[in-house]
C-alpha positions as CSV (number, residue, x, y, z in Angstrom):
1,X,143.6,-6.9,42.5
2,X,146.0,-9.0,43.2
3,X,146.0,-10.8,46.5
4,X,149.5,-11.1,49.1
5,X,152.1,-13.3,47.8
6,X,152.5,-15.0,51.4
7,X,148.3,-15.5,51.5
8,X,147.1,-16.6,48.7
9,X,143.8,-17.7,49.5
10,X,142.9,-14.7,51.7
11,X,140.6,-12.2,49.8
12,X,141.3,-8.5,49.4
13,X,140.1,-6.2,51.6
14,X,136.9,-4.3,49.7
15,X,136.9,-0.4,50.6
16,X,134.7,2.5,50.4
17,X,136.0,5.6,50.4
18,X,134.2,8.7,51.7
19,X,135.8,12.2,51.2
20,X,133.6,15.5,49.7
21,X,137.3,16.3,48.2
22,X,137.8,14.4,44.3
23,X,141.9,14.8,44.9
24,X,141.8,13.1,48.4
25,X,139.3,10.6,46.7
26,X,141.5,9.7,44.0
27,X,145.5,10.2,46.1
28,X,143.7,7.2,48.5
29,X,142.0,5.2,46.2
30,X,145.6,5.5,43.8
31,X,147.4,4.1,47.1
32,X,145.2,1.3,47.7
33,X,145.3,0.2,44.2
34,X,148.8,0.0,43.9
35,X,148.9,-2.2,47.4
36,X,148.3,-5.8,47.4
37,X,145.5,-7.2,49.6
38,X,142.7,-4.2,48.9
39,X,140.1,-3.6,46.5
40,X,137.8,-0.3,46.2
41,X,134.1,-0.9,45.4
42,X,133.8,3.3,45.1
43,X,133.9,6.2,46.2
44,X,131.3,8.6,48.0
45,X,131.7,12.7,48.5
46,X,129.2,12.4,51.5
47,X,127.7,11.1,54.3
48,X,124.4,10.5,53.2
49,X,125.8,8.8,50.1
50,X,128.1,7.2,52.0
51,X,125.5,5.0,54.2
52,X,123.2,4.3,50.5
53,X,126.6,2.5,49.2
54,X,127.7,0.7,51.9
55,X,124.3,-0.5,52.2
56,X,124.6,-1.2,48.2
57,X,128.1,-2.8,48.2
58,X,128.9,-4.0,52.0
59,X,132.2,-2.7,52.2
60,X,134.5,-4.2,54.6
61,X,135.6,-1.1,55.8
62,X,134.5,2.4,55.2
63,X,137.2,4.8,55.0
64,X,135.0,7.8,56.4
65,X,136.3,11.1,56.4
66,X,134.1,13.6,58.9
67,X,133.2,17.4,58.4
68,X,131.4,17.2,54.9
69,X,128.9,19.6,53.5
70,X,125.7,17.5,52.2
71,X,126.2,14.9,55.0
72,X,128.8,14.6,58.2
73,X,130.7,11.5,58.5
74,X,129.3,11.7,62.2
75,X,125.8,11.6,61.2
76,X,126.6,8.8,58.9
77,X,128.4,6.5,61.4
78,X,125.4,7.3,63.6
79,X,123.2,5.8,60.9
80,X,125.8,2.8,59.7
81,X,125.6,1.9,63.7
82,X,121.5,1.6,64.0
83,X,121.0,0.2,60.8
84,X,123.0,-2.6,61.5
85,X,125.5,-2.2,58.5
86,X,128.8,-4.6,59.1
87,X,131.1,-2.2,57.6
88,X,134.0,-1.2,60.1
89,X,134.3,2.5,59.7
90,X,138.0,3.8,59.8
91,X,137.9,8.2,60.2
92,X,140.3,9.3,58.4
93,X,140.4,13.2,59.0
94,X,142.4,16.4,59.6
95,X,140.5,17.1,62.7
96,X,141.5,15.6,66.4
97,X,139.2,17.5,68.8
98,X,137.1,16.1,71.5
99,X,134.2,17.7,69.7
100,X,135.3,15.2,66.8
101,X,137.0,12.2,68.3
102,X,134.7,11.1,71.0
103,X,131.2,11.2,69.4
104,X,133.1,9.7,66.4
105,X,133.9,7.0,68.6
106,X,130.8,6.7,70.8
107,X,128.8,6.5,67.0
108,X,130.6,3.4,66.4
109,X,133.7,4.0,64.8
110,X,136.1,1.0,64.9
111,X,139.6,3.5,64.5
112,X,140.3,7.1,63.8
113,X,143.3,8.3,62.0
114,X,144.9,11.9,60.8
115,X,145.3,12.5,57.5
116,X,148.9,12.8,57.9
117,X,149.6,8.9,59.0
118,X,152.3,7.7,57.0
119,X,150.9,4.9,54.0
120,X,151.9,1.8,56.1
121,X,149.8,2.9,59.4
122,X,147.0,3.9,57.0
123,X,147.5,0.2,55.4
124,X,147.9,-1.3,58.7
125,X,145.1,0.4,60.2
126,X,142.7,-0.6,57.8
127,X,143.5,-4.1,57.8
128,X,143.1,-3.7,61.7
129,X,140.1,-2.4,61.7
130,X,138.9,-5.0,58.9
131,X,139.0,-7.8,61.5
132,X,137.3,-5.7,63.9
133,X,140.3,-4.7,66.0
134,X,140.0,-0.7,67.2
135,X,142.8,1.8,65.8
136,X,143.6,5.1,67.0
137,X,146.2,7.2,65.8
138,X,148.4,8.1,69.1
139,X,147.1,12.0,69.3
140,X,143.8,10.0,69.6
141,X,144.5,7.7,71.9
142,X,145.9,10.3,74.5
143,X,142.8,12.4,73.9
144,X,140.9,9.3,74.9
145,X,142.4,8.2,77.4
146,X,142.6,11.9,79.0
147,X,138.6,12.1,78.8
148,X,138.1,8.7,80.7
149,X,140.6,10.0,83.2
150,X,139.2,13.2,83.8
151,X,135.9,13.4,84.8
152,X,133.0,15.2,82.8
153,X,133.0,19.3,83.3
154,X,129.4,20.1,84.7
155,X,126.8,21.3,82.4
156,X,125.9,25.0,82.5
157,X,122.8,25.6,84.1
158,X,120.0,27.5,82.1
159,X,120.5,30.6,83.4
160,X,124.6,30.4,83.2
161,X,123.9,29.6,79.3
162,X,121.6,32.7,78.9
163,X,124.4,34.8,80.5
164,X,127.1,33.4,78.5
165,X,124.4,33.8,75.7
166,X,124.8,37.2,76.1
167,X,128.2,37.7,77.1
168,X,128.7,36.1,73.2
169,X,126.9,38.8,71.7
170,X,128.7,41.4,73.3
171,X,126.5,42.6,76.4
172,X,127.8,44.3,79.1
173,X,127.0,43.6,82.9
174,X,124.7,46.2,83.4
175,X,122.7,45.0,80.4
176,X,122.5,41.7,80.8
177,X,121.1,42.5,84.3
178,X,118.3,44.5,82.6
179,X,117.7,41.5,80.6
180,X,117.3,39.4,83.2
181,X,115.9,40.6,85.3
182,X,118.3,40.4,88.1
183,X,121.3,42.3,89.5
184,X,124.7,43.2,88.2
185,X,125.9,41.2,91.2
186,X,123.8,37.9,90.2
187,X,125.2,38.2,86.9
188,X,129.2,38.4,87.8
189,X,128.2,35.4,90.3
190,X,126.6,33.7,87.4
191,X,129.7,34.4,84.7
192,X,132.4,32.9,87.3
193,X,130.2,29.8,87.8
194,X,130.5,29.7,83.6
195,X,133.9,30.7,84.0
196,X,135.3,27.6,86.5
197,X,133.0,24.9,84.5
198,X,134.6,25.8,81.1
199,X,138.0,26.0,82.8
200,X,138.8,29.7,81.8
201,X,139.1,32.8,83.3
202,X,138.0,35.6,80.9
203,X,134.6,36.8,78.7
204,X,136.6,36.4,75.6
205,X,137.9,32.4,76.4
206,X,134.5,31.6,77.9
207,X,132.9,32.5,74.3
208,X,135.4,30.6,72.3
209,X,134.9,27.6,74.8
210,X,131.2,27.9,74.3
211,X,131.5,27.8,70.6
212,X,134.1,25.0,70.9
213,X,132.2,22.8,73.0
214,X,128.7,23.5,71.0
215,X,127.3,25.5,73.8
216,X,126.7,28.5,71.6
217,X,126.1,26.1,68.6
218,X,128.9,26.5,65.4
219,X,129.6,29.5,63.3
């Protein structure tokens, strides 16, 4: 590739790409061929193939994309990290949750971007994050910055869990007593203790926070 007119002697920025879709794979690695200043060493459709190539080709950055069947981008940052790899990983994703951003971030991630950045942030970013500067798409930022302001929401206790366990698979009151071995009072006591540490008010929101914040596990 060719390097910047203005830089001559500055080598091109060597990428990996990591996406389990051939279309994205091919519309970024298209983009970054046609820009001066970046070369792609290859492409990888998984996590797990993803750490074997940067570990091959020692990428500069490792454009990582995260929910991928055959290996997460998650569990591959988590294995770039304690393996030592010098690759900055840039997430490049559709998916700006807290259950996505922050262990993304805590894994090691030097930036995190939406798919939907316009070309120059994408370009910018990467160049950012080649000389080890951290990049976060602004819906990213706020999320952050909202989590270090706000402090942690208190883990369920076991018995809360095995009620909201329940709750999940439709139980009612009087059965989940039976379960328990405890009254239908204990129970309603233990549901609005579930209730004001996910931050909801209902059966139906506390079971869609559990599933959202992997309390329940993932569907």
């Amino acid at each position: 590739m060719p390097n910047t007119p203005d830089t001559p002697d500055t080598p091109d920025i060597t990428l990996l790409l990591v996406d389990d879709h051939p279309v994205v794979r091919n519309g970024l690695r298209g983009m970054f061929e046609a820009a001066p200043g970046f070369t792609v060493l290859a492409e990888a459709p998984d996590g797990v193939r993803a750490v074997e190539l940067a570990a091959e080709l020692d990428p500069d950055v490792v454009l990582m994309d995260l929910r991928m069947p055959g290996g997460g981008g998650l569990d591959a940052i988590t294995e770039l990290t304690r393996r030592g790899i010098r690759s900055k990983v840039l997430v490049l994703t559709t998916w700006d949750t807290d259950t996505d951003t922050l262990p993304a971030i805590e894994a090691g991630a030097t930036g995190y971007l939406l798919k939907d950045a316009p070309q120059d942030e994408l370009f910018n970013a990467v160049r950012q994050a080649a000389a080890g500067r951290t990049v976060l798409s602004p819906a990213v930022a706020s999320r952050l910055v909202s989590a270090v302001r706000s402090p942690a929401p208190a883990p369920l206790a076991a018995r809360e869990r095995q009620v909201l366990e329940l709750v999940a698979k439709g139980t009612s009151n009087r059965d989940i007593a039976r379960e328990l071995f405890i009254s239908e009072a204990t129970v309603k006591t233990h549901l609005s203790h579930v209730f004001t540490k996910l931050g909801v008010t209902d059966r139906a929101a506390a079971v869609a926070k559990g599933y959202d914040q992997g309390i329940l596990g993932r569907t």
